[in-house]
Every structure is written in C-alpha cells, then in structure tokens.
mmCIF file of the N, C-alpha and C atoms, coordinates in Angstrom:
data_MODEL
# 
_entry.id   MODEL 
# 
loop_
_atom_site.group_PDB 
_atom_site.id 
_atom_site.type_symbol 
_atom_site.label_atom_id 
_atom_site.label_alt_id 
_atom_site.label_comp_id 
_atom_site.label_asym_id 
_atom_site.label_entity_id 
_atom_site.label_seq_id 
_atom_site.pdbx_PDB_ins_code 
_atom_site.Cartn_x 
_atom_site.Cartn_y 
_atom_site.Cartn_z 
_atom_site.occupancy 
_atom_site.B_iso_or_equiv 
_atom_site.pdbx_formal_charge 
_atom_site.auth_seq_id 
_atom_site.auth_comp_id 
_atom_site.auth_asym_id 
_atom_site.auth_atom_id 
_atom_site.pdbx_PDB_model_num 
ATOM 1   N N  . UNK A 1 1  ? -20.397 17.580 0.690   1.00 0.00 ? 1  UNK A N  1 
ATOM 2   C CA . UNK A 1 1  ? -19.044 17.495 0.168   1.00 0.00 ? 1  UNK A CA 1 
ATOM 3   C C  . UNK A 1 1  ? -19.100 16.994 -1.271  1.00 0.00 ? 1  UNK A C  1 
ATOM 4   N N  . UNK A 1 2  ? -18.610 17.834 -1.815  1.00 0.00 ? 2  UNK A N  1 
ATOM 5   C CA . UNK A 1 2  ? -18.602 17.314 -3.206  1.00 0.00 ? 2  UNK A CA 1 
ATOM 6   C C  . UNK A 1 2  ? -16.928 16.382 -4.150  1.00 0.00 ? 2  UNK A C  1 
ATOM 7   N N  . UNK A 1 3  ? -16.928 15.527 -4.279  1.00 0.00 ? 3  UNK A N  1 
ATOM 8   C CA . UNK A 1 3  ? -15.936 14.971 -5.204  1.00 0.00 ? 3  UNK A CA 1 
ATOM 9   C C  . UNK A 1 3  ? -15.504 14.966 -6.677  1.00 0.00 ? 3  UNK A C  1 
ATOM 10  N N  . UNK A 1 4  ? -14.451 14.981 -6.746  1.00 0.00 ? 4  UNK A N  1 
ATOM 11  C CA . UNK A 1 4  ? -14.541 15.222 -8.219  1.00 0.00 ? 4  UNK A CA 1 
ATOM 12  C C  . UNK A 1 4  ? -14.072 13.575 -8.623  1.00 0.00 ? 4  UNK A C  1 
ATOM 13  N N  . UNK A 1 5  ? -14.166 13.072 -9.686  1.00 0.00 ? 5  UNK A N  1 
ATOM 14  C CA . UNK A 1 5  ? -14.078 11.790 -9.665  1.00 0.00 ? 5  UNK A CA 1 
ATOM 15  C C  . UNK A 1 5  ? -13.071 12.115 -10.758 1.00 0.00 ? 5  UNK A C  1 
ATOM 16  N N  . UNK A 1 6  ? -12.856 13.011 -11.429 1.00 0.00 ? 6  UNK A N  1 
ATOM 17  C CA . UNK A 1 6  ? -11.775 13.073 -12.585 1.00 0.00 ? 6  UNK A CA 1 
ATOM 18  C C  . UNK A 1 6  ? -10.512 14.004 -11.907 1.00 0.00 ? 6  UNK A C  1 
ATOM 19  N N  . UNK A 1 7  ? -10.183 14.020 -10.799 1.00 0.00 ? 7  UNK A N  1 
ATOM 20  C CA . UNK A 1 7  ? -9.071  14.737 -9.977  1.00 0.00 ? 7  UNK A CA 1 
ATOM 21  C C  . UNK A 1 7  ? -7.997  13.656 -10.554 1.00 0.00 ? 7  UNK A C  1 
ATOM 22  N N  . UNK A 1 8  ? -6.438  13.910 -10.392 1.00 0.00 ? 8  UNK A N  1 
ATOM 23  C CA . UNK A 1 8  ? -5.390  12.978 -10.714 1.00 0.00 ? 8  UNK A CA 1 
ATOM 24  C C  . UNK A 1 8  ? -5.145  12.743 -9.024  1.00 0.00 ? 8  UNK A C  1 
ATOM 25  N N  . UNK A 1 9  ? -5.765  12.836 -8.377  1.00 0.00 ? 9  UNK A N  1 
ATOM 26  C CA . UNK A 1 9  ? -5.387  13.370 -7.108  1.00 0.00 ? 9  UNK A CA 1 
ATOM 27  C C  . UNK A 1 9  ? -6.115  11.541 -6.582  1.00 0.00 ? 9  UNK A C  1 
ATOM 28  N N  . UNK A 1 10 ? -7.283  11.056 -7.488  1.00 0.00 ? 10 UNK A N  1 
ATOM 29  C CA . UNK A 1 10 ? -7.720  9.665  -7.098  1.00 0.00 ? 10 UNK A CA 1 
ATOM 30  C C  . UNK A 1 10 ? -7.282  8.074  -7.958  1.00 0.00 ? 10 UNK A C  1 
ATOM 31  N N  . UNK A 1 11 ? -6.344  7.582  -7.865  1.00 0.00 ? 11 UNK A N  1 
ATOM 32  C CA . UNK A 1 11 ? -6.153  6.532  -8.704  1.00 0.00 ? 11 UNK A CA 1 
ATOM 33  C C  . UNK A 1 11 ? -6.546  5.250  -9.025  1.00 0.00 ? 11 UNK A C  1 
ATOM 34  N N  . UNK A 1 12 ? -6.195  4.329  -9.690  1.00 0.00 ? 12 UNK A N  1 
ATOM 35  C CA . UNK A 1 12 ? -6.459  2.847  -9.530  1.00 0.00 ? 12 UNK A CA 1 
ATOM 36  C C  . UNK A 1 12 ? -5.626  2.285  -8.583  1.00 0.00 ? 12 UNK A C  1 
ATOM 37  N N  . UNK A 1 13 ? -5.307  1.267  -8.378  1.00 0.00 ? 13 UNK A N  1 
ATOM 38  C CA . UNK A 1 13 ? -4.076  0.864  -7.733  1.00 0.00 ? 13 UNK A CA 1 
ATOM 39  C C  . UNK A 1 13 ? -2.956  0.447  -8.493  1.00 0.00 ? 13 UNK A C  1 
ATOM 40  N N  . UNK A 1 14 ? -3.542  0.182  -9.528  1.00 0.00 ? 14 UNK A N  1 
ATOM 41  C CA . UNK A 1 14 ? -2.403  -0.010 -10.705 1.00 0.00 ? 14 UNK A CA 1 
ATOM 42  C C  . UNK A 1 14 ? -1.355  0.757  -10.969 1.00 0.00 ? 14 UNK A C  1 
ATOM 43  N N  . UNK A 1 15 ? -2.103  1.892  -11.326 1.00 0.00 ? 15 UNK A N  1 
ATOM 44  C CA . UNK A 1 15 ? -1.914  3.674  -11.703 1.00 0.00 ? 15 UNK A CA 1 
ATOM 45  C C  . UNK A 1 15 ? -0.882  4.388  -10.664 1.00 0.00 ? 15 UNK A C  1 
ATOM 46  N N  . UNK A 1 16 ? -1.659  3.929  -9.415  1.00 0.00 ? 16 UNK A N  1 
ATOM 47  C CA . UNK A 1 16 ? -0.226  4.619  -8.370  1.00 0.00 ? 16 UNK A CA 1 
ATOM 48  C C  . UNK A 1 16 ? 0.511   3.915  -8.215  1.00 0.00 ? 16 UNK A C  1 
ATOM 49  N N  . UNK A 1 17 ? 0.615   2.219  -8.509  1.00 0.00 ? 17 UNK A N  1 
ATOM 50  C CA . UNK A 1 17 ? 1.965   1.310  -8.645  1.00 0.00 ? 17 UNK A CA 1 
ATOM 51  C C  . UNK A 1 17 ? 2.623   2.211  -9.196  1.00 0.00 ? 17 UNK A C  1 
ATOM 52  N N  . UNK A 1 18 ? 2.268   2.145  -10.554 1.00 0.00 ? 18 UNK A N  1 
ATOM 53  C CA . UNK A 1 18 ? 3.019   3.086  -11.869 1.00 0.00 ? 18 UNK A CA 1 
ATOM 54  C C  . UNK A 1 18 ? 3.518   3.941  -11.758 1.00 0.00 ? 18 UNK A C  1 
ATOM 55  N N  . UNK A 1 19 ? 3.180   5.089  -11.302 1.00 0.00 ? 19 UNK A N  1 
ATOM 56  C CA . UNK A 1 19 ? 3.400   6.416  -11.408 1.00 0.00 ? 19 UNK A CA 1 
ATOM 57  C C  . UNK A 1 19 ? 4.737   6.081  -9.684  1.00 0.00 ? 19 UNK A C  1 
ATOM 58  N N  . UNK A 1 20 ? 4.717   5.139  -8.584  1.00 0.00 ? 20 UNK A N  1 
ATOM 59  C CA . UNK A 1 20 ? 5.915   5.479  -7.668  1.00 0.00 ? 20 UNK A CA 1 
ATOM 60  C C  . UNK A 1 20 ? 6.888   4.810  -7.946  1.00 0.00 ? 20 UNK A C  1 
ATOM 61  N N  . UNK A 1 21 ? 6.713   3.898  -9.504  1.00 0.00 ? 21 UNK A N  1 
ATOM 62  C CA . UNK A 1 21 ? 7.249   2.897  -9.702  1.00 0.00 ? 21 UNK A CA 1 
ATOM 63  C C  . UNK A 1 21 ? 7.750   1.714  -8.360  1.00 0.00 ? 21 UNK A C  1 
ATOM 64  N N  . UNK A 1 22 ? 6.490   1.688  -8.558  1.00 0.00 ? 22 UNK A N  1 
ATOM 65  C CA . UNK A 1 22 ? 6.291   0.658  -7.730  1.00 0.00 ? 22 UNK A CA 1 
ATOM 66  C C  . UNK A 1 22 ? 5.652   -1.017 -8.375  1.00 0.00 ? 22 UNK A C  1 
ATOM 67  N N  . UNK A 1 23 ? 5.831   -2.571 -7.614  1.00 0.00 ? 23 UNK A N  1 
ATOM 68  C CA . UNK A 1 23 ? 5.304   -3.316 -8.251  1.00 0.00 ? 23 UNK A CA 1 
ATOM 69  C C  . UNK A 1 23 ? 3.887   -3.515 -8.590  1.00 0.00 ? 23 UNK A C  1 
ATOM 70  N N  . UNK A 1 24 ? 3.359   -4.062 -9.096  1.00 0.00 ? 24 UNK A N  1 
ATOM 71  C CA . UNK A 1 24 ? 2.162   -3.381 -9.522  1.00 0.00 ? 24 UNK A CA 1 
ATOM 72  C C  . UNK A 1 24 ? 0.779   -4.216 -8.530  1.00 0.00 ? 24 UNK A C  1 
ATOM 73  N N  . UNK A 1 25 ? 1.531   -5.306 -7.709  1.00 0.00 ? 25 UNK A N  1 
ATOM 74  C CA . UNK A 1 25 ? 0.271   -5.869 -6.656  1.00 0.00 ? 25 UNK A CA 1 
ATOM 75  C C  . UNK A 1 25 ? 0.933   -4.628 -5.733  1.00 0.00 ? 25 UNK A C  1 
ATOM 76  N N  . UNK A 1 26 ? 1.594   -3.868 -5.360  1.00 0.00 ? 26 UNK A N  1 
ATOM 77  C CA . UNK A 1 26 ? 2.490   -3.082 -4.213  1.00 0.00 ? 26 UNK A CA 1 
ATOM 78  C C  . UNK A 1 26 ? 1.006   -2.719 -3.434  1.00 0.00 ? 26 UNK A C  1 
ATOM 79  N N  . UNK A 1 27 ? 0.593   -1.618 -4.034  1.00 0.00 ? 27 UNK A N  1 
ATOM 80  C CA . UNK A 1 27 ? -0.858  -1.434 -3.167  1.00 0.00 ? 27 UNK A CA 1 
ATOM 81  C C  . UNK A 1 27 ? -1.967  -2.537 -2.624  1.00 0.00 ? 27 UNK A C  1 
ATOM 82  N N  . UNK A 1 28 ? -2.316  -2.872 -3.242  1.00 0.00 ? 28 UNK A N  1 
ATOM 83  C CA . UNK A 1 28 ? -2.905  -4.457 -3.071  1.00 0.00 ? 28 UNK A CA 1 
ATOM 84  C C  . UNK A 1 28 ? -2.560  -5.300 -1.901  1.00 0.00 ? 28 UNK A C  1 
ATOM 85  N N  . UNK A 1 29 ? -1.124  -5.501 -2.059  1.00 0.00 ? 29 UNK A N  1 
ATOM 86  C CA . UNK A 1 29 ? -0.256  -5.933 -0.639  1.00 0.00 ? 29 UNK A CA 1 
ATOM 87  C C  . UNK A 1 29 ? 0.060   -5.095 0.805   1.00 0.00 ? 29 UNK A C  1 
ATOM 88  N N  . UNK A 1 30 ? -0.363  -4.041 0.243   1.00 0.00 ? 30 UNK A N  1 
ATOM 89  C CA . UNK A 1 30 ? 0.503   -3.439 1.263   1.00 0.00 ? 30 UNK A CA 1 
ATOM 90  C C  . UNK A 1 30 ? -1.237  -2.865 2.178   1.00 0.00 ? 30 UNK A C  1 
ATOM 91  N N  . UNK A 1 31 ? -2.369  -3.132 1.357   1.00 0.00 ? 31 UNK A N  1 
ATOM 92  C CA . UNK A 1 31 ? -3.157  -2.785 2.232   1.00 0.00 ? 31 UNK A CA 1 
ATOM 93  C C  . UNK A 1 31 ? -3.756  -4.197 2.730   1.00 0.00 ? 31 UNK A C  1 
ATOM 94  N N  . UNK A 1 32 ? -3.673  -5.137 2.421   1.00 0.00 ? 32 UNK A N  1 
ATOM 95  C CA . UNK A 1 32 ? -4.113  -6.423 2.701   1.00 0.00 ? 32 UNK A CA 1 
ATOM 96  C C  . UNK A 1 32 ? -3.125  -6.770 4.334   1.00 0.00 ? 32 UNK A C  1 
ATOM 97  N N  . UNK A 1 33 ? -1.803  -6.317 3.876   1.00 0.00 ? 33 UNK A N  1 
ATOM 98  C CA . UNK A 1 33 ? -0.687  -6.680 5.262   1.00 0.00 ? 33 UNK A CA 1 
ATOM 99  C C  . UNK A 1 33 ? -0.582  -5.778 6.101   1.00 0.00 ? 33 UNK A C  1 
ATOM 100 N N  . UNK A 1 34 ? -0.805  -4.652 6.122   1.00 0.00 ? 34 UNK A N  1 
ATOM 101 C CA . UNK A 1 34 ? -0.617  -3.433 6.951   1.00 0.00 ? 34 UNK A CA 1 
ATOM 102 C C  . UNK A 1 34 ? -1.491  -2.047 6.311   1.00 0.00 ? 34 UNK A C  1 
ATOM 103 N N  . UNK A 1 35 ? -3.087  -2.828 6.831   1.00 0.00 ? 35 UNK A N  1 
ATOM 104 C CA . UNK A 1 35 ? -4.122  -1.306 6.527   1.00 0.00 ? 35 UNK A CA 1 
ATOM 105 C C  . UNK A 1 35 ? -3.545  -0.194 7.419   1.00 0.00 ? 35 UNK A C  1 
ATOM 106 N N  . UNK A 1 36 ? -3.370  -0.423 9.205   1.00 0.00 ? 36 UNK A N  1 
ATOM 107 C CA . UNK A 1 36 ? -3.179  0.528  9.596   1.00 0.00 ? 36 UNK A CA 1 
ATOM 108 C C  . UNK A 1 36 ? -2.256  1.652  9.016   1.00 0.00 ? 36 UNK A C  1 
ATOM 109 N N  . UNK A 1 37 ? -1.207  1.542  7.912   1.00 0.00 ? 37 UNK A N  1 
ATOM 110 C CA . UNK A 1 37 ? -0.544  2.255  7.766   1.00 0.00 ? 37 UNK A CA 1 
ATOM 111 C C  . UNK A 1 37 ? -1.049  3.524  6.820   1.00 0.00 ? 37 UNK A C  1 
ATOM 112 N N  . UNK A 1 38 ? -2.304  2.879  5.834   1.00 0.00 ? 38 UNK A N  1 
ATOM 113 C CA . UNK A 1 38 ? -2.928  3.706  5.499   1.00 0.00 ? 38 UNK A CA 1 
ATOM 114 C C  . UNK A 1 38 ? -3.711  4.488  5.879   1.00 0.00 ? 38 UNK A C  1 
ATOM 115 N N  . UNK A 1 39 ? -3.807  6.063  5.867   1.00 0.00 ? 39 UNK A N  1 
ATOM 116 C CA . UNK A 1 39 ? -4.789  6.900  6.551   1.00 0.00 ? 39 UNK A CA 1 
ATOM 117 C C  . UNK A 1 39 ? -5.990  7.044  6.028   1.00 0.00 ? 39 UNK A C  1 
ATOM 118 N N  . UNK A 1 40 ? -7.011  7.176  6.972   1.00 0.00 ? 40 UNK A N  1 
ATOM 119 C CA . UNK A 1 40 ? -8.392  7.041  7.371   1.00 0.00 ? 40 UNK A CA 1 
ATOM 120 C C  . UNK A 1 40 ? -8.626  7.364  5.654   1.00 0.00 ? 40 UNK A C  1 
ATOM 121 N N  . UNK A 1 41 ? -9.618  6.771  4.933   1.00 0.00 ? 41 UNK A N  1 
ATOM 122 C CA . UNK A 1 41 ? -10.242 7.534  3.589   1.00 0.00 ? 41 UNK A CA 1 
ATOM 123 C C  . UNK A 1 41 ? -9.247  7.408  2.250   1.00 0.00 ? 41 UNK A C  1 
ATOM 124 N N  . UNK A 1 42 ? -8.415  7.038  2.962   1.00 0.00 ? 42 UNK A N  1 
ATOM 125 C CA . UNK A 1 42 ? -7.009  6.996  1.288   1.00 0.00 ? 42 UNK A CA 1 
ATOM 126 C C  . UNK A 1 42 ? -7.187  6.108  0.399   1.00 0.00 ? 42 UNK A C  1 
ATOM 127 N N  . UNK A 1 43 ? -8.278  4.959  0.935   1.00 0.00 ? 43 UNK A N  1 
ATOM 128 C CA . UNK A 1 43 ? -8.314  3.660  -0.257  1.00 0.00 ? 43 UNK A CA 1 
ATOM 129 C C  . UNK A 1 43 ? -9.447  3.526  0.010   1.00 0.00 ? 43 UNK A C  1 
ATOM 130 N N  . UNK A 1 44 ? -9.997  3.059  -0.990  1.00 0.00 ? 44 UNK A N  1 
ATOM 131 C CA . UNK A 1 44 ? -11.826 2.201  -0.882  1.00 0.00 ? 44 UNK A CA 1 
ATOM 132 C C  . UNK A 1 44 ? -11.763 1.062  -2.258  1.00 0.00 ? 44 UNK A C  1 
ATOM 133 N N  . UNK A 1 45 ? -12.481 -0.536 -1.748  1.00 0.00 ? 45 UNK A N  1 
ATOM 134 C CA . UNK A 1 45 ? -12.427 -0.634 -3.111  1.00 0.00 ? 45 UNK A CA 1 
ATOM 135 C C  . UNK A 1 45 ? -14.104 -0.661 -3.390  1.00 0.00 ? 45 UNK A C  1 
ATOM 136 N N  . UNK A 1 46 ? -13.685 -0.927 -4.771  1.00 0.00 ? 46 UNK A N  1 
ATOM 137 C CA . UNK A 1 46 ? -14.892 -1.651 -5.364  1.00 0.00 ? 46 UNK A CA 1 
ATOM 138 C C  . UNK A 1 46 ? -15.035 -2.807 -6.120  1.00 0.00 ? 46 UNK A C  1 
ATOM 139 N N  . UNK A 1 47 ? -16.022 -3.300 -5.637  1.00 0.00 ? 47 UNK A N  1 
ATOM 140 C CA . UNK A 1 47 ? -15.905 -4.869 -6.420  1.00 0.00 ? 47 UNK A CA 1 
ATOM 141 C C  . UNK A 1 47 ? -13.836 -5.092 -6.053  1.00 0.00 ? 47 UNK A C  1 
ATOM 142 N N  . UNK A 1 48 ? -14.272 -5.409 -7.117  1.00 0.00 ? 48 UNK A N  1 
ATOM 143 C CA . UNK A 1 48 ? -12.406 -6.244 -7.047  1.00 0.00 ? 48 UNK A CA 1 
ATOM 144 C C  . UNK A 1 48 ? -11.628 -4.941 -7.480  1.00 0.00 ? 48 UNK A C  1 
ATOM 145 N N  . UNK A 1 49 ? -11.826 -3.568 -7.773  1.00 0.00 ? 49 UNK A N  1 
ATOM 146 C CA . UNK A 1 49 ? -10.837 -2.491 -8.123  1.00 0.00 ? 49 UNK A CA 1 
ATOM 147 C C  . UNK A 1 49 ? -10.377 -1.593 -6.788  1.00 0.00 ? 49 UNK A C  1 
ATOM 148 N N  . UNK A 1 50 ? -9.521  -1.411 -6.693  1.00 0.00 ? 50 UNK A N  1 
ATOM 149 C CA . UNK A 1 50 ? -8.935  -0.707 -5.465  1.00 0.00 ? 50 UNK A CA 1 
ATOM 150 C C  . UNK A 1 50 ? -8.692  0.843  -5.977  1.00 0.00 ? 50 UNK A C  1 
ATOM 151 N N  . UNK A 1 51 ? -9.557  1.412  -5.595  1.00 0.00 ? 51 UNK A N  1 
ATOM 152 C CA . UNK A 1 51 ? -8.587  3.335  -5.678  1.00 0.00 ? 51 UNK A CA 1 
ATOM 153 C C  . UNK A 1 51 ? -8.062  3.682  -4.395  1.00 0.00 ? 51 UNK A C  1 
ATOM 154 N N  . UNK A 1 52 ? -6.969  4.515  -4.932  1.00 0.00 ? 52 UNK A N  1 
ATOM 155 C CA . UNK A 1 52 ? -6.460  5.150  -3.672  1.00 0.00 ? 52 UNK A CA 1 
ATOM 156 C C  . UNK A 1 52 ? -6.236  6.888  -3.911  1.00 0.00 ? 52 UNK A C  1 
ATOM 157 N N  . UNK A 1 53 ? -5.871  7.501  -3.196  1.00 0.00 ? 53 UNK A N  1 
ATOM 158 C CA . UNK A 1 53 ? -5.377  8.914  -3.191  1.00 0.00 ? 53 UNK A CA 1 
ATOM 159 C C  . UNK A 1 53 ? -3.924  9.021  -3.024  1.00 0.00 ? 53 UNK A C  1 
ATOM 160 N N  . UNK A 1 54 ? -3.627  9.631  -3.814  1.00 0.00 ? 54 UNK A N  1 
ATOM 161 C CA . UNK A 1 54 ? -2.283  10.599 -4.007  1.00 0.00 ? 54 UNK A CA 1 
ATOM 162 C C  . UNK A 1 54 ? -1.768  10.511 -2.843  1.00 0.00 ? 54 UNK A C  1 
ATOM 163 N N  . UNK A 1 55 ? -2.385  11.204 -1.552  1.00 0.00 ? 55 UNK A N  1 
ATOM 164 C CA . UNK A 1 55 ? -1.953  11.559 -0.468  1.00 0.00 ? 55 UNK A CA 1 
ATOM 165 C C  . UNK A 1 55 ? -1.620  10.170 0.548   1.00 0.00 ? 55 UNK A C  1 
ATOM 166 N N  . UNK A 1 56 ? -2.767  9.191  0.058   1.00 0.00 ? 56 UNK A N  1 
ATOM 167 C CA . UNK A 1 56 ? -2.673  7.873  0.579   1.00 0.00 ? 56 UNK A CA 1 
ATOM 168 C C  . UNK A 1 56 ? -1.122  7.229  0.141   1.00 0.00 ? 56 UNK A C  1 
ATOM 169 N N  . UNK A 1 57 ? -1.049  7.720  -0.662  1.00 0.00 ? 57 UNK A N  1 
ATOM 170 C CA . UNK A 1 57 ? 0.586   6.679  -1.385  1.00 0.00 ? 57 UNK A CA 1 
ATOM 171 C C  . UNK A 1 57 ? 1.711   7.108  -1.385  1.00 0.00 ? 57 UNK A C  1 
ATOM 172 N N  . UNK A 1 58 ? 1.309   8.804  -0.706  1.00 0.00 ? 58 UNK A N  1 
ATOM 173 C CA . UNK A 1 58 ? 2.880   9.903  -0.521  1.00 0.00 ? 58 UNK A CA 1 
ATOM 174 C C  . UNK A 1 58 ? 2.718   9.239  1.467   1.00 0.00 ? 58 UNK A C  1 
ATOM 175 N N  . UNK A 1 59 ? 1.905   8.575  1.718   1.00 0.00 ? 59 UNK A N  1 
ATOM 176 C CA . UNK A 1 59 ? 2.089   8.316  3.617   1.00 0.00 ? 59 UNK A CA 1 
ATOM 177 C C  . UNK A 1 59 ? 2.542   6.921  3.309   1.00 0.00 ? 59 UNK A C  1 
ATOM 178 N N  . UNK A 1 60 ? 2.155   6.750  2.258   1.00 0.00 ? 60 UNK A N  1 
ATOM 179 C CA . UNK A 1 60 ? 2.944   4.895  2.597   1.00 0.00 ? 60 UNK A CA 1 
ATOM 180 C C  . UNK A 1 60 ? 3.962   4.558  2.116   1.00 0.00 ? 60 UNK A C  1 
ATOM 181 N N  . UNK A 1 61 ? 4.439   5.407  1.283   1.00 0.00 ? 61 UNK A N  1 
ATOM 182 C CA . UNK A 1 61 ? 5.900   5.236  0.428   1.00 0.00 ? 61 UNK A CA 1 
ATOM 183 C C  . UNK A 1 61 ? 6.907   6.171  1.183   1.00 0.00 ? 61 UNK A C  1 
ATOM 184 N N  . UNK A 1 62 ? 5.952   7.535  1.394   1.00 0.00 ? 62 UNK A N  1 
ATOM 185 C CA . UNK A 1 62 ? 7.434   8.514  2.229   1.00 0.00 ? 62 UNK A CA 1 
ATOM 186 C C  . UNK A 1 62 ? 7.876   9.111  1.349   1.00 0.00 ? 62 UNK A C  1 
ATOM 187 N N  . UNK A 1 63 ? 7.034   8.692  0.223   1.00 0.00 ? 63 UNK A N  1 
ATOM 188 C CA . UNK A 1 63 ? 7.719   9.942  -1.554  1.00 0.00 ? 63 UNK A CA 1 
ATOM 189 C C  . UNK A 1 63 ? 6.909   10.663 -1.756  1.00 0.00 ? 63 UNK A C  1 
ATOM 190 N N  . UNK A 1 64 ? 6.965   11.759 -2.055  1.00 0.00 ? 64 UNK A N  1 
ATOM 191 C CA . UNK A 1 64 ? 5.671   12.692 -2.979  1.00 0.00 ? 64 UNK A CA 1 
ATOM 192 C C  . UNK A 1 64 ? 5.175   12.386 -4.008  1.00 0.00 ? 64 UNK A C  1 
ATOM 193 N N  . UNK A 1 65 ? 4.615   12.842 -4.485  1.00 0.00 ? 65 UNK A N  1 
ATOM 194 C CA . UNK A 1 65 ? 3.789   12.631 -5.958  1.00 0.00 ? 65 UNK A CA 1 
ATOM 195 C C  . UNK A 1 65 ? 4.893   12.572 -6.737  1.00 0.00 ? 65 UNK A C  1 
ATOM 196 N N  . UNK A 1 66 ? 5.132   11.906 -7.176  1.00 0.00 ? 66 UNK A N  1 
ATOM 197 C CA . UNK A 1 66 ? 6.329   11.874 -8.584  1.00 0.00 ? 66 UNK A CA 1 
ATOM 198 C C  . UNK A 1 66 ? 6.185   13.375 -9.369  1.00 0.00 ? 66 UNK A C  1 
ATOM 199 N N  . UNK A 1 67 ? 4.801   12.986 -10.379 1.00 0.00 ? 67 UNK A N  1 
ATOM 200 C CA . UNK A 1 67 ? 4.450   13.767 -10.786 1.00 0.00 ? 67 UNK A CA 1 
ATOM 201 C C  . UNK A 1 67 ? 4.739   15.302 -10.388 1.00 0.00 ? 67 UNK A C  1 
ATOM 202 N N  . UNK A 1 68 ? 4.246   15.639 -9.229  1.00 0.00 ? 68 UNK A N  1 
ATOM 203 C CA . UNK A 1 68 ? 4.433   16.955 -8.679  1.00 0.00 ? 68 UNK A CA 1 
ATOM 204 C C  . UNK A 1 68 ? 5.749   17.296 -8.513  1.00 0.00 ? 68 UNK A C  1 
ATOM 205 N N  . UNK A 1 69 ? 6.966   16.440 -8.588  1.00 0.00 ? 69 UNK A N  1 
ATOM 206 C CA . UNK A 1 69 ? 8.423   16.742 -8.537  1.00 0.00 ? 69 UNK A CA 1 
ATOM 207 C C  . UNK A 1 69 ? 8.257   16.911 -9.839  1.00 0.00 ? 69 UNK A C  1 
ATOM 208 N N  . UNK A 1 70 ? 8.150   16.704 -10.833 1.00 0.00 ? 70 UNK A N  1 
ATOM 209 C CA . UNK A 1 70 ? 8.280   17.206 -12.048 1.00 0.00 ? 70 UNK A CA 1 
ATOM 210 C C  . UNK A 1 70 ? 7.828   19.248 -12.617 1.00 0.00 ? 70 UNK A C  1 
ATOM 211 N N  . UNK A 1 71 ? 6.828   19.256 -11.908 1.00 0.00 ? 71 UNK A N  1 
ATOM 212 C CA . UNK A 1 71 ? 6.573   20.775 -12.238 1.00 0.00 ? 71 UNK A CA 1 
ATOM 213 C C  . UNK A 1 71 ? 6.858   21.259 -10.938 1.00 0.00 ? 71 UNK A C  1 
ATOM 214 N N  . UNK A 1 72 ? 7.911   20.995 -10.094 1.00 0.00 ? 72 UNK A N  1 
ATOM 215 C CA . UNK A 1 72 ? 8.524   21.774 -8.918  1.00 0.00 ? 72 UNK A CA 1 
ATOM 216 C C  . UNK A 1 72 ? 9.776   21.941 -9.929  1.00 0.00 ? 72 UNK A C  1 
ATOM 217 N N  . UNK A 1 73 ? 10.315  20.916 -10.049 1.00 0.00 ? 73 UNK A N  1 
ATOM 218 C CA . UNK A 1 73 ? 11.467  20.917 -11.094 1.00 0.00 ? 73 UNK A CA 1 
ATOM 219 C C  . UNK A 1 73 ? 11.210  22.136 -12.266 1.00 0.00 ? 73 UNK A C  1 
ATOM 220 N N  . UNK A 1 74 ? 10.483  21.928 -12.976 1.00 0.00 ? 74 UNK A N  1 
ATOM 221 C CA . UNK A 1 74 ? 10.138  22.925 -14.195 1.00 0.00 ? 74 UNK A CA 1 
ATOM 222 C C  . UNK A 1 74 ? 9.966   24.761 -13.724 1.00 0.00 ? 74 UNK A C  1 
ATOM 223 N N  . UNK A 1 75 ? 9.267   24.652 -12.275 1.00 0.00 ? 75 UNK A N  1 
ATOM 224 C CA . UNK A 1 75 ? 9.007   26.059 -11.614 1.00 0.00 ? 75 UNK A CA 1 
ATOM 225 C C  . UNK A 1 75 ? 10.618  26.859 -11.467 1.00 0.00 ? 75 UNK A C  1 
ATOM 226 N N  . UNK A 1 76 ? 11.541  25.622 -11.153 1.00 0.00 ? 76 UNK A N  1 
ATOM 227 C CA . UNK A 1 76 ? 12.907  26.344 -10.745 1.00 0.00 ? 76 UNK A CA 1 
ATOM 228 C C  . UNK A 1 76 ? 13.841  26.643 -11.410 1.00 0.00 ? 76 UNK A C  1 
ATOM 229 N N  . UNK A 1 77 ? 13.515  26.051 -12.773 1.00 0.00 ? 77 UNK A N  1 
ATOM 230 C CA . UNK A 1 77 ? 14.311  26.686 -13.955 1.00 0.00 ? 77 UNK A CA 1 
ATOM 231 C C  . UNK A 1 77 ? 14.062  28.047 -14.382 1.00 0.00 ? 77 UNK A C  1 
# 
C-alpha cells in the first residue's frame, strides 16, 4: 500500500481544527475523551503531533470537508 504523505486528504490537528472551524485543542480533546468515536486508522500521532484524515473529522463532526463544499458549490454554477 502505498501513501501519499502530500494528499490534503492527511492533516495536522491544528489544520483540521482550522479548516471545520473548529477550537484548535478540538481534535486533541476529542480523541483523548472519546477515541472510540474515531474510526479505525483516522489519527496516529507522533511524538507530540497528532495527524488525522479528512474522513476521520467528516465522522466526528458530521460535516464534510469544508473545503470540498466549496468546489461542489463552484461545479453548480
């Protein structure tokens, strides 16, 4: 299996605070108080940096990619 490590598809935890406007420990907290909610593979850290996936933060918020509402938006004009 190969990864791409430059996908937008893998973030910091910072980064997907940001982008669901969310607070910026939000990830941090929310996997420290309730991992189960995250699915299998969506977060790993390292050392003290947390990444997560896109897909990890559209199951824990219940929102889509921000981002991706933006060029759904742009497709329908």
């Amino acid at each position: 299996m190969e990864i791409n490590l430059d996908s937008q598809e893998i973030l910091s935890a910072k980064e997907a605070a940001e982008i669901w406007h969310k607070n910026t420990d939000y990830v941090r907290t929310s996997i420290h108080k309730s991992p189960e909610k995250w699915p299998k593979g969506s977060w790993r850290k390292f050392g003290k940096q947390i990444i997560v996936t896109a897909y990890g933060m559209e199951q824990v918020t219940g929102k889509k990619d921000p981002r991706k509402q933006g060029k759904l938006n742009a497709k329908c004009k």
